[in-house]
C-alpha atoms as one frame of an Amber mdcrd trajectory, in Angstrom:
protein
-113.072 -22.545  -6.809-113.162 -26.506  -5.919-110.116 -28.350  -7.623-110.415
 -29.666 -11.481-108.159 -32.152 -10.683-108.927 -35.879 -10.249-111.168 -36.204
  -6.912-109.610 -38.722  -4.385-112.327 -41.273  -5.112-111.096 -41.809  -9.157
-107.304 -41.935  -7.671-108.522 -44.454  -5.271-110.637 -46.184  -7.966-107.869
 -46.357 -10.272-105.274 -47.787  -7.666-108.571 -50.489  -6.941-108.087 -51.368
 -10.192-104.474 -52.409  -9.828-104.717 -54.461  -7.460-102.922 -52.074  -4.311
-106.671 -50.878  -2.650-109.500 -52.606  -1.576-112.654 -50.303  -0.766-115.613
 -52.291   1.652-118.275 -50.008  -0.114-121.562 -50.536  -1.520-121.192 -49.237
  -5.213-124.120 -46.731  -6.528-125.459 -47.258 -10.139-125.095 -44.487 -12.128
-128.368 -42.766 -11.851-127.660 -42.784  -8.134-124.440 -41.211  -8.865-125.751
 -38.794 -10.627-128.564 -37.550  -8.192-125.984 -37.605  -5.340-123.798 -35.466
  -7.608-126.487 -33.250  -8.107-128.215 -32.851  -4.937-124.089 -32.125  -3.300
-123.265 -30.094  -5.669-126.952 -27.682  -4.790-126.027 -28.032  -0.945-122.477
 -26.968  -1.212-122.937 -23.910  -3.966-123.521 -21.542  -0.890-120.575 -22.543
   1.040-118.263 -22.620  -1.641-116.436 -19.208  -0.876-116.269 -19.694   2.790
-114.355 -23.306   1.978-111.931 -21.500  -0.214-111.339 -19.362   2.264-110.657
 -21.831   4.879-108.646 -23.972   2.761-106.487 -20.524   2.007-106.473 -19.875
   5.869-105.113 -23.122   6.766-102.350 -23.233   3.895-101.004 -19.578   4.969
-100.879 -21.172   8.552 -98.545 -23.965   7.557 -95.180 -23.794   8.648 -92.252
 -25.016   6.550 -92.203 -28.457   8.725 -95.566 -29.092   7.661 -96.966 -28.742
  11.281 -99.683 -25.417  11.631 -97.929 -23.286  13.791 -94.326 -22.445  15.566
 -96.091 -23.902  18.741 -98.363 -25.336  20.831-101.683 -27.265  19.092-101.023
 -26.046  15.637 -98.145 -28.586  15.743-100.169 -31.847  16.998 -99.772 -34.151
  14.819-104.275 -34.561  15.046-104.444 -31.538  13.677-101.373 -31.746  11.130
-103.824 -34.908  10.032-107.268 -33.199   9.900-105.620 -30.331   7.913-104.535
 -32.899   5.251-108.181 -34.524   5.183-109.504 -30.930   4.527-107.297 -30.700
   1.640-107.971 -33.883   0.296-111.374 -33.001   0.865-111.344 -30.817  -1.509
-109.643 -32.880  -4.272-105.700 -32.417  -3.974-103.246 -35.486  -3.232 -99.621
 -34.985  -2.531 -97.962 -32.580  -4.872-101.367 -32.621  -7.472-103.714 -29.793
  -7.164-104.255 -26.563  -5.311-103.168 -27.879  -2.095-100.548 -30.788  -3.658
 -97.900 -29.169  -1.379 -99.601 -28.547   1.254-100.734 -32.811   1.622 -97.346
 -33.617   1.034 -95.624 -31.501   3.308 -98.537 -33.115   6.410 -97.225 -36.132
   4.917 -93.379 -35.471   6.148 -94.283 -33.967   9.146 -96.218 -36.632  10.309
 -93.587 -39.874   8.881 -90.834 -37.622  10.609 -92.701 -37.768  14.009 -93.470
 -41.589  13.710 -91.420 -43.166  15.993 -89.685 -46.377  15.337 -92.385 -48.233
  17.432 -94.974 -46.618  14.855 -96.365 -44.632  17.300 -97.393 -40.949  15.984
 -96.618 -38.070  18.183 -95.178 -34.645  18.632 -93.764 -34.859  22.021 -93.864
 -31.043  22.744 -97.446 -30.888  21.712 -98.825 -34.069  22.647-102.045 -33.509
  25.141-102.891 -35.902  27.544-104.643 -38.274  25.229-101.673 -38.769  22.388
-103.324 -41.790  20.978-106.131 -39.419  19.769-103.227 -37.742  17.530-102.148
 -41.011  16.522-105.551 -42.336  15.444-106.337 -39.050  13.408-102.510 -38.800
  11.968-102.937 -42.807  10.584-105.999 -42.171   9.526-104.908 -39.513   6.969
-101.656 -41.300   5.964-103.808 -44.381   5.130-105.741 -42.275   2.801-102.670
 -41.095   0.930-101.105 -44.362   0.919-100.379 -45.092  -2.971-100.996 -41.826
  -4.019 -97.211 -40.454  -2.254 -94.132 -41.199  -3.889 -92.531 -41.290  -0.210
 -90.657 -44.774   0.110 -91.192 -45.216   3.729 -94.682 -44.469   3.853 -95.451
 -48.384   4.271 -92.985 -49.479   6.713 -94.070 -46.788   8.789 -97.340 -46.857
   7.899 -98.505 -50.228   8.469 -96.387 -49.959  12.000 -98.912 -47.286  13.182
-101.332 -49.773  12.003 -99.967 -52.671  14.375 -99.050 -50.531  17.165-103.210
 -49.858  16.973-103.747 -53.540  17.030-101.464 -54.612  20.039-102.351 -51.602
  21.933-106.244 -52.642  21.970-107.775 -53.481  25.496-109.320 -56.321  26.629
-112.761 -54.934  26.423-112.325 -53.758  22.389-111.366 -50.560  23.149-108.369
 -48.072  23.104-108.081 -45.029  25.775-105.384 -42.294  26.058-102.363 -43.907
  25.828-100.877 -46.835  23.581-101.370 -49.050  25.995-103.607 -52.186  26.499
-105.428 -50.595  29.900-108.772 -49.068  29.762-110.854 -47.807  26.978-113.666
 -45.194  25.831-115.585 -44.203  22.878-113.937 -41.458  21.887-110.485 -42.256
  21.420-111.868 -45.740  19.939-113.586 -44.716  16.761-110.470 -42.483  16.080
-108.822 -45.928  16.228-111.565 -47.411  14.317-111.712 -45.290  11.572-107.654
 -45.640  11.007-108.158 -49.292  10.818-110.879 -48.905   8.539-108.635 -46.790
   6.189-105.460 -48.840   6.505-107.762 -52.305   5.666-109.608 -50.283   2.468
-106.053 -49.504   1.403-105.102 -53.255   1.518-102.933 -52.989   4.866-103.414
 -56.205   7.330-105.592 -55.865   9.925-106.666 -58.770  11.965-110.703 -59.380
  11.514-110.292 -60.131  15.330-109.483 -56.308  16.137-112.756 -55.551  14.392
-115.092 -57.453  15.519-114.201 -56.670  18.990-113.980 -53.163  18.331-117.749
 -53.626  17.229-119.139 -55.300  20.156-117.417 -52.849  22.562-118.946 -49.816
  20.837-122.099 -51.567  21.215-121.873 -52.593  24.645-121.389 -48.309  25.214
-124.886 -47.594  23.397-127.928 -47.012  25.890-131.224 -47.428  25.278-132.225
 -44.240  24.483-129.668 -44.795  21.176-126.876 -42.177  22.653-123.427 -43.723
  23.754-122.115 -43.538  26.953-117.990 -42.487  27.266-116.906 -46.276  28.740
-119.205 -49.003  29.800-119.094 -47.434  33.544-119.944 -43.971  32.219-123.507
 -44.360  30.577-124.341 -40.488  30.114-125.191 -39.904  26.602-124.280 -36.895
  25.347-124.404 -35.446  21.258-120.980 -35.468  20.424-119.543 -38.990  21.466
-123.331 -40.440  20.513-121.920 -38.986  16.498-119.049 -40.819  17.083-120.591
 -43.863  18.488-122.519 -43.922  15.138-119.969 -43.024  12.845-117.859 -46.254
  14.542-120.551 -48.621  13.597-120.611 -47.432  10.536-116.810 -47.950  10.148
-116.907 -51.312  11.770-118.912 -52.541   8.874-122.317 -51.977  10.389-125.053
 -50.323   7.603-128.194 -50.534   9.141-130.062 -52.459  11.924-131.168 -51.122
  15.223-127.955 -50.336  16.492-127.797 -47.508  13.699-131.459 -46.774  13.746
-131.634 -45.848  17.217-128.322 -44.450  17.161-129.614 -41.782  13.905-132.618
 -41.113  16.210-130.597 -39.713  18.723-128.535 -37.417  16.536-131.869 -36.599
  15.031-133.739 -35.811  18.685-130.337 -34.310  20.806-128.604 -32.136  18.019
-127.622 -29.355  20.039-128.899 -25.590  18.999-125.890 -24.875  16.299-126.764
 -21.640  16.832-124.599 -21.688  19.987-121.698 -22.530  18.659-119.680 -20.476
  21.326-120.673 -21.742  23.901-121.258 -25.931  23.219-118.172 -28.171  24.062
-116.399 -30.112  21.618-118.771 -28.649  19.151-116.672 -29.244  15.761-115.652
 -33.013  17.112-119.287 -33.458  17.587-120.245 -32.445  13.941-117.221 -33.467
  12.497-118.888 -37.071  13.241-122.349 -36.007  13.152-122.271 -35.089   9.016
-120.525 -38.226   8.799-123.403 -40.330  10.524-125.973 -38.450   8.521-124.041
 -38.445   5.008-123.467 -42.203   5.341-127.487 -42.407   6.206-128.429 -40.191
   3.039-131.856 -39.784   2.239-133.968 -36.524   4.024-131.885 -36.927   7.191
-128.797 -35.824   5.513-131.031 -33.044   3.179-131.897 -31.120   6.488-129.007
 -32.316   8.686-126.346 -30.440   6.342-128.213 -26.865   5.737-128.375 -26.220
   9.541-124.447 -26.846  10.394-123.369 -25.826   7.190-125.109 -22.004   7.437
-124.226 -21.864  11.142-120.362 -22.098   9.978-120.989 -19.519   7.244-122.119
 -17.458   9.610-118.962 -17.873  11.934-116.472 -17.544  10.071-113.618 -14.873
  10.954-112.246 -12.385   8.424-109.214 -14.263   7.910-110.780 -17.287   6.925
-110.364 -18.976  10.342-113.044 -19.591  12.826-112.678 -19.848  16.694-112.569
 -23.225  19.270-110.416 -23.607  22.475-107.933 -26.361  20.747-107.238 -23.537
  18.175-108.105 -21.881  14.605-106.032 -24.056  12.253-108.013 -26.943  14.403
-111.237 -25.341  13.956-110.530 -24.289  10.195-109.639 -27.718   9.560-112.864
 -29.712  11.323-115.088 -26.888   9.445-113.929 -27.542   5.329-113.486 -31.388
   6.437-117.555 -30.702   7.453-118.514 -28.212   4.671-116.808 -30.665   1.876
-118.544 -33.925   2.834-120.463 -33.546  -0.186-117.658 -33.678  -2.012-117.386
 -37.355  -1.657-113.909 -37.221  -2.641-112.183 -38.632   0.593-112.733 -42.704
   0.292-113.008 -43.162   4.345-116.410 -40.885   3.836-117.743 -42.300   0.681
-121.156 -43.857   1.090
C-alpha cells in the first residue's frame, strides 16, 4: 500500500512557503489537480502490488552503509541515488514513512563518498563514466535538501553543485569525467537535471550554465526530432532522444518545436517494450521516456504509460526484482521510479 504520509510535493510546498525552496513550475488550478489525481490514481491501481514489491526488494537489498550490495554496481553511488528517488517516489523522506530509513541511510552513503572537491563517487565501483554517478547522486540529495536533519548536507551539497558548473565544456556539455573536455547527451541531462534540482531548492546556479546547457542539447537534435550522442555523432536512437527531451524540459523549455518534434520521435521510434530482454539501455531509455511524456500530459501520456507500465508487470521476478546487465537493485530502482510517476510526489517530475 502507497505511503499515508505527506507526499514530497506538500513537504516541498511547505518549505516554498518559508522561504528555503523555489520550484520553476507552472501551478495547476484545482480542477486540474483533481483530474490529474484522478486519472494517476486509475493508471497506477494495477501496478500497485508490483511497486510494493519492488520497493520491498530494494529495501531488503540495502546494506547497512546504505549502498545496495557488498559489491560491485549495487554500491555506485547512481544507483544508491535512483534507489532513494524510488523511495521518495513513493512518498517517504528521510526517517518519515515506510522507507524513512531507507532515504536517510542513501543520504549517508552518498555525503560519506563526497569528496572534499564535491565530487560524488565510490572509487571501487565507479564505471568508466563516474560523472554519470555524480549527476544522478546530486540529483537525489537536492531533492532531500531541507527535508534531512544532516548538518553537512549544504556544504557538501552545493559543492557537487559547483564542481557541475566548473566542470562544464566549452560546447555546454559534460562527458565522463569532471573535467572541462568533451561532452554528450547522455551524461549532460544527468547534469542538467541536478542543476535543475539544486536551483528549485534555492542553491546558486549561474543562469550562464543553463542557457548553454540549452543550446548544446539543441545543437545535438536532428531533424527527424531524435538526438544524436555529441554534435559529431548524429545517429538518433530512442533512449538518448528521451533524454534529449527530458533536458529541454529541465532547461526550462515547455513547448515549441524543439519539444514538438522531439515528442514525435518518442511517439514514432518507441521501441517494441515487449522486448525488453533484448533492447539496450532499455530502463535508462524509459526512465526518461515517462518523464518526456508525463511532463507532455494529455493522450500522449494516457497511452504512453499503459504499454511500459504492463510490460514491467509482466517482468517482474519472484523476488520483487527484475533483470538488466548493470544489475537488479538498478533495474528495481529505474522500474518503481517509472511505475510511480503518477505519483507526482518527487518535485524534479512534477508537471
Amino acid at each position: 500500500m502507497r505511503s499515508n504520509y505527506p507526499s514530497c510535493r506538500t513537504t516541498a510546498l511547505c518549505l516554498v512557503a518559508s522561504g528555503l525552496i523555489l520550484f520553476d513550475t507552472k501551478p495547476l488550478c484545482a480542477q486540474e489537480n483533481a483530474d490529474v489525481e484522478q486519472s494517476a490514481a486509475r493508471l497506477i491501481e494495477s501496478a500497485t502490488p508490483v511497486i510494493d514489491r519492488g520497493l520491498v526488494y530494494l529495501a531488503s537489498e540495502q546494506q547497512a552503509d546504505g549502498s545496495f550490495a557488498s559489491s560491485g554496481f549495487g554500491r555506485n553511488v547512481a544507483v544508491v541515488g535512483l534507489a532513494g528517488m524510488a523511495f521518495l517516489s513513493n512518498g517517504s523522506t528521510p526517517d518519515r514513512g515506510p522507507y524513512g530509513k531507507e532515504v536517510s541511510l542513501c543520504v549517508d552513503y552518498l555525503l560519506k563518498h563526497t569528496q572534499e572537491s564535491g565530487f560524488i563517487v565510490e572509487q571501487g565501483s565507479a564505471i568508466h563514466g563516474p560523472m554519470y554517478g555524480h549527476g544522478f547522486a546530486t540529483l537525489f540529495l537536492a531533492e532531500v535538501y531541507g527535508m534531512s536533519p544532516r548538518d553537512d548536507l549544504r556544504d557538501k551539497l552545493s559543492k557537487s553543485v559547483g564542481l557541475i558548473v566548473n566542470c562544464q565544456n566549452d560546447e555546454g556539455g559534460w562527458r565522463y569525467q569532471p573535467r572541462p573536455l568533451d561532452a554528450d547527451v547522455s551524461v549532460t541531462i544527468c547534469q542538467i537535471m541536478a542543476l535543475r534540482a539544486a536551483r528549485n531548492a534555492g542553491l546558486y546556479v549561474p543562469a550562464e550554465t543553463i542557457d548553454r546547457s540549452l543550446e548544446y542539447v539543441k545543437r545535438c537534435q536532428n531533424p527527424d526530432g531524435g538526438f544524436g550522442y555529441t554534435t559529431q555523432d548524429r545517429t538518433s536512437l530512442f533512449p538518448r532522444s528521451a533524454a534529449g527531451v527530458v533536458a529541454l524540459y529541465s532547461a526550462g523549455v515547455y513547448e515549441g518545436d524543439e519539444i514538438e518534434r522531439g515528442i514525435e520521435y518518442l511517439l514514432r521510434e518507441n521501441p517494441d517494450v515487449r522486448n525488453l530482454a533484448t533492447q539496450g539501455h532499455f530502463f535508462y531509455g524509459h526512465y526518461y521516456a515517462v518523464q518526456a511524456m508525463w511532463l507532455s500530459g494529455g493522450d500522449r501520456w494516457q497511452r504512453w504509460y499503459p504499454s511500459v507500465r504492463d510490460i514491467l508487470v509482466e517482468r517482474q521476478r519472484p523476488d520483487g526484482s527484475w533483470l538488466d546487465t548493470s544489475g537488479p537493485q538498478y533495474a528495481a530502482a529505474m522500474a518503481c521510479i517509472i511505475l510511480q510517476m503518477p505519483n507526482n510526489m518527487v518535485p524534479i517530475f512534477q508537471r
